[in-house]
Backbone as CSV, one residue per row, in Angstrom:
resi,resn,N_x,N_y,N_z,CA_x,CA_y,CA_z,C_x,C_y,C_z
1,UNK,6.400,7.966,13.212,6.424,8.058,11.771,7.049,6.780,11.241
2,UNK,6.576,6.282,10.286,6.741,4.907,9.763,8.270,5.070,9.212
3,UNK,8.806,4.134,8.782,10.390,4.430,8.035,10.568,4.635,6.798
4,UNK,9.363,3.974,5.896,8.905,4.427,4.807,9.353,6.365,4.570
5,UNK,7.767,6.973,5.031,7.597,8.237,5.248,9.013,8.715,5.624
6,UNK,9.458,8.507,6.610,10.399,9.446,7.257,11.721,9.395,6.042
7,UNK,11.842,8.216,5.229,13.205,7.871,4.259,12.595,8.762,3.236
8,UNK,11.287,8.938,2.936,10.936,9.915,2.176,11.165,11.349,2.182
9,UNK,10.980,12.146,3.382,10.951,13.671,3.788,12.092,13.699,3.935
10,UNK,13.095,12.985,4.599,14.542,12.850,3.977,15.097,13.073,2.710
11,UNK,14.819,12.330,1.553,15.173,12.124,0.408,14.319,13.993,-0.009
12,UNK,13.552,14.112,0.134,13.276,15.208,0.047,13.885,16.748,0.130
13,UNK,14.459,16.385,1.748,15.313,17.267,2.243,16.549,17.657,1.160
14,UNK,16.999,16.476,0.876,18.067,16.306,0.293,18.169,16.669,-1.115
15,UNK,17.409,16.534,-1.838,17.155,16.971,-3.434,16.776,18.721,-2.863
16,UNK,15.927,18.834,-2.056,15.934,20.570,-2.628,17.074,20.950,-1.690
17,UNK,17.994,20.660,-0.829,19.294,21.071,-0.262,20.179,21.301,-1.653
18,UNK,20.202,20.499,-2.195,20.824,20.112,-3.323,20.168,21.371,-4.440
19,UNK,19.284,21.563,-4.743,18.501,22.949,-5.397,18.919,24.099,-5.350
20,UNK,19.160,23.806,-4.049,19.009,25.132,-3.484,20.598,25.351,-3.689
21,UNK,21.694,24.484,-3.455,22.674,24.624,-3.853,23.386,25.250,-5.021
22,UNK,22.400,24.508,-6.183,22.413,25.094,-7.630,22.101,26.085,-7.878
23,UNK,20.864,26.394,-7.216,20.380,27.767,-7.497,21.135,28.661,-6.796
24,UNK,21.642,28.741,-5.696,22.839,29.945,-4.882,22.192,30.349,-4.152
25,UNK,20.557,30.207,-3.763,20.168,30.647,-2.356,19.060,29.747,-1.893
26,UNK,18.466,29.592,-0.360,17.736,28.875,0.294,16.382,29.411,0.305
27,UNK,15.530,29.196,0.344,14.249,29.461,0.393,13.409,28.263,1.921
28,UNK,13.811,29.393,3.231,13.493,28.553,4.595,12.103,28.121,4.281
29,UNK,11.171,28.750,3.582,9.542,28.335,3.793,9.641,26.680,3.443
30,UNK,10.245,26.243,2.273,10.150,25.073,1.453,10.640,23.847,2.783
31,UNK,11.778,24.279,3.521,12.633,23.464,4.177,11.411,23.179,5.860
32,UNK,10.693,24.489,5.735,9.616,24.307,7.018,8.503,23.278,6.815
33,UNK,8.299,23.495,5.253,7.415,22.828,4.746,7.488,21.073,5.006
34,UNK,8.353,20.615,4.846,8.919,19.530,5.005,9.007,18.762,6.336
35,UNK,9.739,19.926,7.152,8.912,19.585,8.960,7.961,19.743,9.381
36,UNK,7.396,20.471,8.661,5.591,20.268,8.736,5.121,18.905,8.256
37,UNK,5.316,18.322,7.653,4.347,17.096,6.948,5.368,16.234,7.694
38,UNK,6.434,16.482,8.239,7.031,14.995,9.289,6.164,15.468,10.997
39,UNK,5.966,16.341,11.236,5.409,16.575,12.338,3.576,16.044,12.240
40,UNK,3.435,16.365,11.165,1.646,16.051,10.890,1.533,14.365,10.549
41,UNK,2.808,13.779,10.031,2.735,12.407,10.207,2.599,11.739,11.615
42,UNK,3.167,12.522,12.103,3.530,11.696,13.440,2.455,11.609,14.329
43,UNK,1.579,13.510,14.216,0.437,13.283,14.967,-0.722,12.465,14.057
44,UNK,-0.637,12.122,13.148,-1.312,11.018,12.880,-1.370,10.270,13.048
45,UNK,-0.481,9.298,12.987,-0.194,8.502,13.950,-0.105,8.279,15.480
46,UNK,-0.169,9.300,15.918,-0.209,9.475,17.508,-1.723,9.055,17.710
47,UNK,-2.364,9.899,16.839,-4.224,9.877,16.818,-4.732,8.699,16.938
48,UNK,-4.315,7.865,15.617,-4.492,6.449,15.722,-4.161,5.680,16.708
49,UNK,-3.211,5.811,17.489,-2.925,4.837,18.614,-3.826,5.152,19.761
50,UNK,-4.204,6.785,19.954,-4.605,7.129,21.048,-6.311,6.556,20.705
51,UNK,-6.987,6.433,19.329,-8.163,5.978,18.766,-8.398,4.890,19.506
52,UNK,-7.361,3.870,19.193,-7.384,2.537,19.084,-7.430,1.860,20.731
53,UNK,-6.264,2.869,21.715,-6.424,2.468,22.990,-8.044,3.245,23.622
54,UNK,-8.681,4.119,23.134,-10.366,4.303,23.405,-10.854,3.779,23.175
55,UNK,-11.016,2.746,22.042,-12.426,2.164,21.593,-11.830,0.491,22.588
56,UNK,-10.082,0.234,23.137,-10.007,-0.634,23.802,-10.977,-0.390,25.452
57,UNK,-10.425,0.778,25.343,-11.489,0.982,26.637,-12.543,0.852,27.221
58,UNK,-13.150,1.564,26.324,-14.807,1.383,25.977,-15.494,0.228,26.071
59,UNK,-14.659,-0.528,25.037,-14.466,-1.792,25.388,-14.912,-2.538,26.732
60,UNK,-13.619,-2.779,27.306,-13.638,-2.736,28.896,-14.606,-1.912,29.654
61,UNK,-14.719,-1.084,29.991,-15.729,-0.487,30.019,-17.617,-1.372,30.457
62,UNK,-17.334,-1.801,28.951,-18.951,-2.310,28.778,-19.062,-3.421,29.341
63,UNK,-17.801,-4.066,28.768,-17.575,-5.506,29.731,-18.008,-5.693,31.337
64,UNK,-17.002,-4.262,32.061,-17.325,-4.295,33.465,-18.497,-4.288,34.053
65,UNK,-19.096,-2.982,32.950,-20.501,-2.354,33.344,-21.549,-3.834,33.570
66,UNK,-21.573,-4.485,32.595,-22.160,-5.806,31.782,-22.171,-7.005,33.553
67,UNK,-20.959,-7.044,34.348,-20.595,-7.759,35.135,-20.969,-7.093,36.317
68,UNK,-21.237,-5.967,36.959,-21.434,-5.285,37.596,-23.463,-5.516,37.945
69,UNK,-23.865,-5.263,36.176,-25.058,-5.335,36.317,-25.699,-6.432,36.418
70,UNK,-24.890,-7.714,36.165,-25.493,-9.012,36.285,-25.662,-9.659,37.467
71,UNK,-24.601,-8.693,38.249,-24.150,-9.302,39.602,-25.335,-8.604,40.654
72,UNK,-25.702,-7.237,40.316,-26.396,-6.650,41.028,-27.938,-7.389,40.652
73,UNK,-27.784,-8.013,39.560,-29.443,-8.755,39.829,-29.807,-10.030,40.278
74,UNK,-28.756,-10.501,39.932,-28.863,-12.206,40.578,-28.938,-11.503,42.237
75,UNK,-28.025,-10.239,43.145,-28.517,-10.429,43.888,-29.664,-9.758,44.760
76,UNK,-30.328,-8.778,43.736,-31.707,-8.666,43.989,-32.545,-9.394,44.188
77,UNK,-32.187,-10.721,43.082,-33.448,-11.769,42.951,-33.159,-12.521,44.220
78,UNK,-31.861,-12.561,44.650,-32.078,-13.919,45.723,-32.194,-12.362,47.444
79,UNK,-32.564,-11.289,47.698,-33.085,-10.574,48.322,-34.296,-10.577,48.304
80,UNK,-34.885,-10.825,46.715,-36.752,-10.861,47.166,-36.819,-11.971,47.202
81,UNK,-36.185,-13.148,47.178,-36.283,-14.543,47.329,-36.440,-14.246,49.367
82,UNK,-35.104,-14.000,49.864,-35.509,-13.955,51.028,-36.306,-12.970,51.552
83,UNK,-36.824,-12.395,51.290,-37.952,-11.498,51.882,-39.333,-12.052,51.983
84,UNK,-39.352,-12.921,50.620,-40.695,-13.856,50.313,-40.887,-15.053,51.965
85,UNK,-39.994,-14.932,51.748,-39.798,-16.327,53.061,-39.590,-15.701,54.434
């Protein structure tokens, strides 16, 4: 979670702690609520990284595939080269 966000759901915390103070009782749903959207940040962010290291892959991946298949024809060609002869 960025430091932004997180100084936010903080500041959050803190004004309805503070509410809730004034008012004389707590209301747990509101306070869950709050670790909910720091927990759903985070797997958002989790998502994105885990995105970003797949499409690196893939990546790689095509690259290998790409080197693999070039290699297997140059040495086909020089197999029917010697077969010709």
């Amino acid at each position: 979670m960025n430091v932004e966000h997180q100084r936010l759901c903080e500041d959050l915390r803190i004004a309805l702690l503070q509410l809730f103070a004034d008012a004389g009782y707590e209301h747990k749903g509101l306070l869950r609520s709050i670790e909910a959207l720091e927990r759903e940040t985070g797997y958002k962010e989790e998502l994105e990284q885990l995105t970003m290291e797949n499409e690196r892959l893939k990546e790689q991946v095509r690259r290998l595939r790409n080197t693999v298949n070039s290699k297997e024809s140059s040495m086909s060609s020089k197999l029917r080269e010697a077969l010709r002869e």
